[in-house]
KEDRENVO-424195 format. One line per 2 residues: number of its first residue (from 1); for each residue x, y, z of N, C-alpha, C, O. Coordinates in steps of 0.001 Angstrom, whole numbers, padded with zeros to 6 digits. Last residue first. Layout:
N
NUM) X Y Z X Y Z X Y Z X Y Z | ...
***
This chain:
148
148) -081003 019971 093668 -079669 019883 093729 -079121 021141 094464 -077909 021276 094637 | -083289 017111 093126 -083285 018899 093767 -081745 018260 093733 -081298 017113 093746
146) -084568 015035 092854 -083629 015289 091790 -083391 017127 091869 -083351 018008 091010 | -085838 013615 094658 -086647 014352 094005 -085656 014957 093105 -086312 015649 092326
144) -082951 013647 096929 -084476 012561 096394 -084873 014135 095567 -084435 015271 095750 | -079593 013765 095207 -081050 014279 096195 -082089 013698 095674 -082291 013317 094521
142) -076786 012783 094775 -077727 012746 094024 -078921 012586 095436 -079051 011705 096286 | -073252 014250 094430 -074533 013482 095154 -075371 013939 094515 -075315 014960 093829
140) -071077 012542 091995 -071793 013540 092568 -072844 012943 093457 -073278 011791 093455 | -067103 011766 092964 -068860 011714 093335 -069753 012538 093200 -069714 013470 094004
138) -064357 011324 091879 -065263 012449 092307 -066372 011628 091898 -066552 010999 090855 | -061378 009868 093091 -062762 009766 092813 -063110 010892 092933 -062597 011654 093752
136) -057847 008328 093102 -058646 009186 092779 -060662 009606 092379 -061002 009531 091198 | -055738 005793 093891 -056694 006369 092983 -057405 007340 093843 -057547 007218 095060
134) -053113 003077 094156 -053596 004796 094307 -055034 005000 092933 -055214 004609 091779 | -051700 000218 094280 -052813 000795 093432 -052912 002228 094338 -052637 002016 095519
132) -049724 -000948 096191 -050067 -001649 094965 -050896 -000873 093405 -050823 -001129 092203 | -047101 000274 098318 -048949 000321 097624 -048522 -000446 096383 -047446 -000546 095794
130) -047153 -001664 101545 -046458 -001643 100140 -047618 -001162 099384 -048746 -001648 099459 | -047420 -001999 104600 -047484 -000509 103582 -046909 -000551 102351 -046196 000381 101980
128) -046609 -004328 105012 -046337 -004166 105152 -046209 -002560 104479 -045194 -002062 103993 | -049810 -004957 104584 -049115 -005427 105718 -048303 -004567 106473 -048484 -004098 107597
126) -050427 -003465 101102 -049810 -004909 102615 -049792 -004283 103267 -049759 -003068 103066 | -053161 -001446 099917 -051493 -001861 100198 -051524 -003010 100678 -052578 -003644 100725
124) -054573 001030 097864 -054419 -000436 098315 -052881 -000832 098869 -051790 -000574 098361 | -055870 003894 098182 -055324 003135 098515 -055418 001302 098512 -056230 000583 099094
122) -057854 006316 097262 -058166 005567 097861 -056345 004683 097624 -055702 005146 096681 | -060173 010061 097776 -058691 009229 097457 -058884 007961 097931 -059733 007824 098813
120) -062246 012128 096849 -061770 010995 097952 -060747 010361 097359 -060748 010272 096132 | -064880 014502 096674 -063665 013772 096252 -063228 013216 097093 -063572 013515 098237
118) -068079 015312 096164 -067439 014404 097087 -066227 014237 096290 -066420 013814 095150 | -070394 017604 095041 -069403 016797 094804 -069044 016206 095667 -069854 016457 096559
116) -072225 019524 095517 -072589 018755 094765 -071679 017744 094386 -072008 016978 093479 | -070909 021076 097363 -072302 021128 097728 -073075 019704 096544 -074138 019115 096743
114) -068254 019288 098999 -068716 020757 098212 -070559 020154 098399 -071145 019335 099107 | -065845 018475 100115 -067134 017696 100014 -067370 019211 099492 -066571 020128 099680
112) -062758 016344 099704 -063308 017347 099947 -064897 017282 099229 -065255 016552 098305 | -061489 013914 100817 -060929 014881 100794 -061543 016400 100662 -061096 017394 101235
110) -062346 010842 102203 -062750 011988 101557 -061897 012725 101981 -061401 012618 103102 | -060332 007357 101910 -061023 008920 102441 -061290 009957 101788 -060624 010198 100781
108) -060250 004110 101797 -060627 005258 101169 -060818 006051 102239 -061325 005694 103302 | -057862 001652 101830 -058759 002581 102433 -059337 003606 101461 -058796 003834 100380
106) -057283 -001802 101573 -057350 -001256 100552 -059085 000587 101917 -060234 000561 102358 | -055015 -004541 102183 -056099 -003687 102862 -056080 -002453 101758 -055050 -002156 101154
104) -054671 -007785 101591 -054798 -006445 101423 -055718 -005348 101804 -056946 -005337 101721 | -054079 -011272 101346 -054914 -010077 101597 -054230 -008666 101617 -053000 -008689 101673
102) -053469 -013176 098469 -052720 -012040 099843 -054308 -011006 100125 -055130 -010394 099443 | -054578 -013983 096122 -054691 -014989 097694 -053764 -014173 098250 -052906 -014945 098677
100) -052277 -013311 093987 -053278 -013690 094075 -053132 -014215 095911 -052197 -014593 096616 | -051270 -009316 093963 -050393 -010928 094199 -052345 -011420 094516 -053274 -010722 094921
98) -050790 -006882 091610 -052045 -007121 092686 -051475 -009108 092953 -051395 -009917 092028 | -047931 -005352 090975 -049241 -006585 090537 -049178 -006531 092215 -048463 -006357 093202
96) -047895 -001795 091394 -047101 -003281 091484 -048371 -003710 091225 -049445 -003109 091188 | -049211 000698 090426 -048180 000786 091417 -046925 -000702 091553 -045705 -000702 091720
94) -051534 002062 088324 -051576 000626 089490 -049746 000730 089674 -049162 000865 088598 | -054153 004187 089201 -052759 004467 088994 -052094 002896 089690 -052072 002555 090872
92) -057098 005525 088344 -056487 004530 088979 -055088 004781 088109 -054888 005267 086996 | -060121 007700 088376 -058306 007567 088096 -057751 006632 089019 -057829 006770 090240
90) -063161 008414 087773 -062347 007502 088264 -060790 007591 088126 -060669 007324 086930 | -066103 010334 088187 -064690 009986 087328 -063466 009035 088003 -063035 009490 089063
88) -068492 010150 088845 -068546 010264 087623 -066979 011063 087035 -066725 011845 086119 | -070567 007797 090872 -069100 007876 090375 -069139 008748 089247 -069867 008274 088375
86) -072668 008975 093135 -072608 008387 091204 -071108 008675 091282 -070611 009709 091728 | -074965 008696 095736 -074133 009587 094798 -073687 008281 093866 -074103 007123 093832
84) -077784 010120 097664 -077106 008906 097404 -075629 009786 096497 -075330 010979 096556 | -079650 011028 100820 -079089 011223 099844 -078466 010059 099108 -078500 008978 099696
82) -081157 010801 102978 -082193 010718 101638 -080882 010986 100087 -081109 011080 098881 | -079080 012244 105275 -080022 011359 104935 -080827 011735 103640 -081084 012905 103354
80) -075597 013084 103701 -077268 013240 104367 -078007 011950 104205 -077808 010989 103461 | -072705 011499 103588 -073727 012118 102958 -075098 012214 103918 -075432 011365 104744
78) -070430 010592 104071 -070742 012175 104182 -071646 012367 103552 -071665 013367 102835 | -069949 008223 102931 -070614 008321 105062 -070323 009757 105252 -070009 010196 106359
76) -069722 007713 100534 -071273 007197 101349 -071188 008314 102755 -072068 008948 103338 | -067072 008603 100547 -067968 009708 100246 -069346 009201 100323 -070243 010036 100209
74) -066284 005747 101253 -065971 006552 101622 -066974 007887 101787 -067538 008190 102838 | -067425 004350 098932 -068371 004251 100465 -067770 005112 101241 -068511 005506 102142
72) -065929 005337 096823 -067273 005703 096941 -067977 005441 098136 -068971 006092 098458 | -063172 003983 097623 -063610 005687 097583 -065293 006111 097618 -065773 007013 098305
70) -064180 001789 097838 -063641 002138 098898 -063720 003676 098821 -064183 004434 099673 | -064752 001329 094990 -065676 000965 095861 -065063 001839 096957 -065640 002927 096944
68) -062953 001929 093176 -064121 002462 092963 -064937 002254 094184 -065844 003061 094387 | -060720 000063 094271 -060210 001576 094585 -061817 002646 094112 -061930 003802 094519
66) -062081 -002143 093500 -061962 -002319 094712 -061626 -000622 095086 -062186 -000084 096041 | -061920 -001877 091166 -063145 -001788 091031 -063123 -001843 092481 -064230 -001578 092948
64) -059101 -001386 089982 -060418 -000239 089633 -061422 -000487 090510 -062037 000526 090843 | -058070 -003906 090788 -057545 -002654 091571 -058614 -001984 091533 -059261 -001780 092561
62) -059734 -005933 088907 -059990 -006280 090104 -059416 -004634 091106 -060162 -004209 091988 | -058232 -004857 086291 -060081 -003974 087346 -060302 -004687 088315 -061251 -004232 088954
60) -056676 -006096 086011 -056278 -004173 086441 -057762 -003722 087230 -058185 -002930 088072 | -055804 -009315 086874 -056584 -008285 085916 -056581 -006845 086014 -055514 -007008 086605
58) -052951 -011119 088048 -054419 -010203 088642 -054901 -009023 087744 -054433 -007892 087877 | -052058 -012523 085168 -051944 -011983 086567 -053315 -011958 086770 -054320 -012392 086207
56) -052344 -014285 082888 -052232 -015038 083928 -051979 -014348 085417 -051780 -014957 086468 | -052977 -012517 080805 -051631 -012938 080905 -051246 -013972 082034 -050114 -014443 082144
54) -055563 -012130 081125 -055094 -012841 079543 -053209 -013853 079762 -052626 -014855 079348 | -055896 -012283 084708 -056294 -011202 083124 -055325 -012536 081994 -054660 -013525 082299
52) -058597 -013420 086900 -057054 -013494 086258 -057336 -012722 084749 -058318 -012594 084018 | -059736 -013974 089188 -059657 -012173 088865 -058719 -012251 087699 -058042 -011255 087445
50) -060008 -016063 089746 -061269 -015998 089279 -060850 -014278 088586 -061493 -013626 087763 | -058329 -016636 092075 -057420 -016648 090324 -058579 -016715 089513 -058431 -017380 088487
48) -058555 -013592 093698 -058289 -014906 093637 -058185 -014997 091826 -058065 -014213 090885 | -057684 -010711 095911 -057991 -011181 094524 -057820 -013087 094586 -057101 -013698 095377
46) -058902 -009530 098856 -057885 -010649 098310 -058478 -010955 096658 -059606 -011375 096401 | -059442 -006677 101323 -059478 -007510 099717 -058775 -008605 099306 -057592 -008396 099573
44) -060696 -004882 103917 -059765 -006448 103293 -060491 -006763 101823 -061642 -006986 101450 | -060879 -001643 103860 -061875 -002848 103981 -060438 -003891 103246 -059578 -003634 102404
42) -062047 001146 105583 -060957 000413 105384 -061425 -000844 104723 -062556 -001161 105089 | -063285 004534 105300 -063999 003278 105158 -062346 002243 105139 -061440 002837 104555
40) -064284 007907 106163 -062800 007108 105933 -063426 005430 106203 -063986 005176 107269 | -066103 010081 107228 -064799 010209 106100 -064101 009213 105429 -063445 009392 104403
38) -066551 008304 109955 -066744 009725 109147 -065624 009921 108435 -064460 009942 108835 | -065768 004970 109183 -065859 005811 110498 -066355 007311 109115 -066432 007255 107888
36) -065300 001520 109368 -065696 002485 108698 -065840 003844 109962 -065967 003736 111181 | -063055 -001261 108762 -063926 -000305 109852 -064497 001350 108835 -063990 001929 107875
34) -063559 -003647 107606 -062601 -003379 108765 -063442 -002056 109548 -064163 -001998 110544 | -065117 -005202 104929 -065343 -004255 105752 -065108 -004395 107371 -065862 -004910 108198
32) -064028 -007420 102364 -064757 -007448 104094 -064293 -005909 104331 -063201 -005500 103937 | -064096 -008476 099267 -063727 -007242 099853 -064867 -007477 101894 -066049 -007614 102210
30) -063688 -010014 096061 -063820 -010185 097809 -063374 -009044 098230 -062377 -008523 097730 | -065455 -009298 094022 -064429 -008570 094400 -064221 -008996 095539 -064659 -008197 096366
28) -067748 -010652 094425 -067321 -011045 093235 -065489 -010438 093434 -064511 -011076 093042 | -069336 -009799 096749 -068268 -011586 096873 -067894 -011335 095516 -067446 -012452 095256
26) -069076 -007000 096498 -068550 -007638 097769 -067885 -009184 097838 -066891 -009683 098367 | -071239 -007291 094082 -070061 -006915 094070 -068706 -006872 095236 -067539 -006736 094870
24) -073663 -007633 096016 -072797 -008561 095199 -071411 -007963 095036 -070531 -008184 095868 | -073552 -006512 099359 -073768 -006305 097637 -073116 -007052 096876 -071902 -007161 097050
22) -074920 -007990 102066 -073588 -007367 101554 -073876 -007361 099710 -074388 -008281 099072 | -077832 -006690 104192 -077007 -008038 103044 -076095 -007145 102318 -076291 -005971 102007
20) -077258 -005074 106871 -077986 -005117 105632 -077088 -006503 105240 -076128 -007078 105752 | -076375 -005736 109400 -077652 -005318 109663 -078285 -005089 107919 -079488 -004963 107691
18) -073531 -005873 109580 -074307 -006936 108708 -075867 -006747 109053 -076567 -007753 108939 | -071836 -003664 110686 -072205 -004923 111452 -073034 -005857 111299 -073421 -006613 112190
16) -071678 -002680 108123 -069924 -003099 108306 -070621 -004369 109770 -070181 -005507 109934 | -073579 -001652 107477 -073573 -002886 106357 -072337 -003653 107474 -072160 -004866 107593
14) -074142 000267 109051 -075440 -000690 109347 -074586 -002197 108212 -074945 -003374 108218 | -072443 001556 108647 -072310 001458 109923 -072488 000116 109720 -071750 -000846 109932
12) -073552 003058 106155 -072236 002077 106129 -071749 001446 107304 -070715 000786 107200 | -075756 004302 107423 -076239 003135 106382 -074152 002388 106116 -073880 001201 105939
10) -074380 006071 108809 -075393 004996 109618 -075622 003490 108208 -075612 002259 108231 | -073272 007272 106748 -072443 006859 107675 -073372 006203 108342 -072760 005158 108561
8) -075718 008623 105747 -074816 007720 104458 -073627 006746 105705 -073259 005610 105407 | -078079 008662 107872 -077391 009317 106741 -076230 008171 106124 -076237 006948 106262
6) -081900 007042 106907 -080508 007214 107572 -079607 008032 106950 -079815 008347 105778 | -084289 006936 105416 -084161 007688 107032 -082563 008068 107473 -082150 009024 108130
4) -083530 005159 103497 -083802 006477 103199 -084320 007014 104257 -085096 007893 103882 | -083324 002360 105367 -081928 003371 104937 -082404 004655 103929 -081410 005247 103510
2) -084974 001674 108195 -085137 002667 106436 -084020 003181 106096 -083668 004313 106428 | -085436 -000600 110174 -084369 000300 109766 -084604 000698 108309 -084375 -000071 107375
***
């Protein structure tokens, strides 16, 4: 399997049924991958007390970096084969503390794909649809050989 053969939705297919090794950033951020489909990636998060900020909560970038991920694999599974892409703006908006040891489901979807961009929105909530965090991404994609 050549993930520079595949398109961006085969290569998030290929991680969600463990056909690749999961990226660090996966155990540092616990984050499991629920389901992924065209457009739209879901994945379980639980902060632990390894995520703790100065004050003794859940830190703000454990939200950033879980609402960076989910939006960006999001805009992974619209992309071509040979393609990749780059975060190059982020907006997080945190909503309530992130509670330690609750899981959470945290989605991303694309909203709109242009020829050099990807935007996507992302979500963290409960259970019980409580949001915790909203954010915002634009992606550019990035072509082999640096053609655009």
């Amino acid at each position: 399997m050549n993930p520079k053969e595949m398109t961006g939705l085969a290569i998030m297919q290929a991680f969600a049924q463990g056909l690749f090794p999961r990226p660090g950033i996966a155990k540092t951020m616990p984050m499991e991958v629920e389901t992924v489909e065209a457009n739209r990636v879901v994945f379980r998060v639980t902060a632990n007390e390894s995520h703790t900020n100065p004050l003794g909560g859940v830190h703000g970038g454990f939200a950033a970096t879980v609402l960076d991920s989910v939006t960006g694999c999001a805009a992974h599974t619209a992309l071509a084969a040979g393609e990749s892409y780059g975060t190059i703006e982020l907006n997080v908006k945190m909503c309530k503390a992130i509670p330690f040891n609750k899981t959470l489901r945290a989605e991303g979807k694309v909203i709109n794909v242009s020829r050099r961009l990807v935007i996507s929105e992302g979500y963290i909530r409960d259970d019980d649809d409580v949001l915790y965090a909203y954010g915002t991404a634009t992606n550019m994609i990035l072509r082999a050989g640096g053609a655009d």
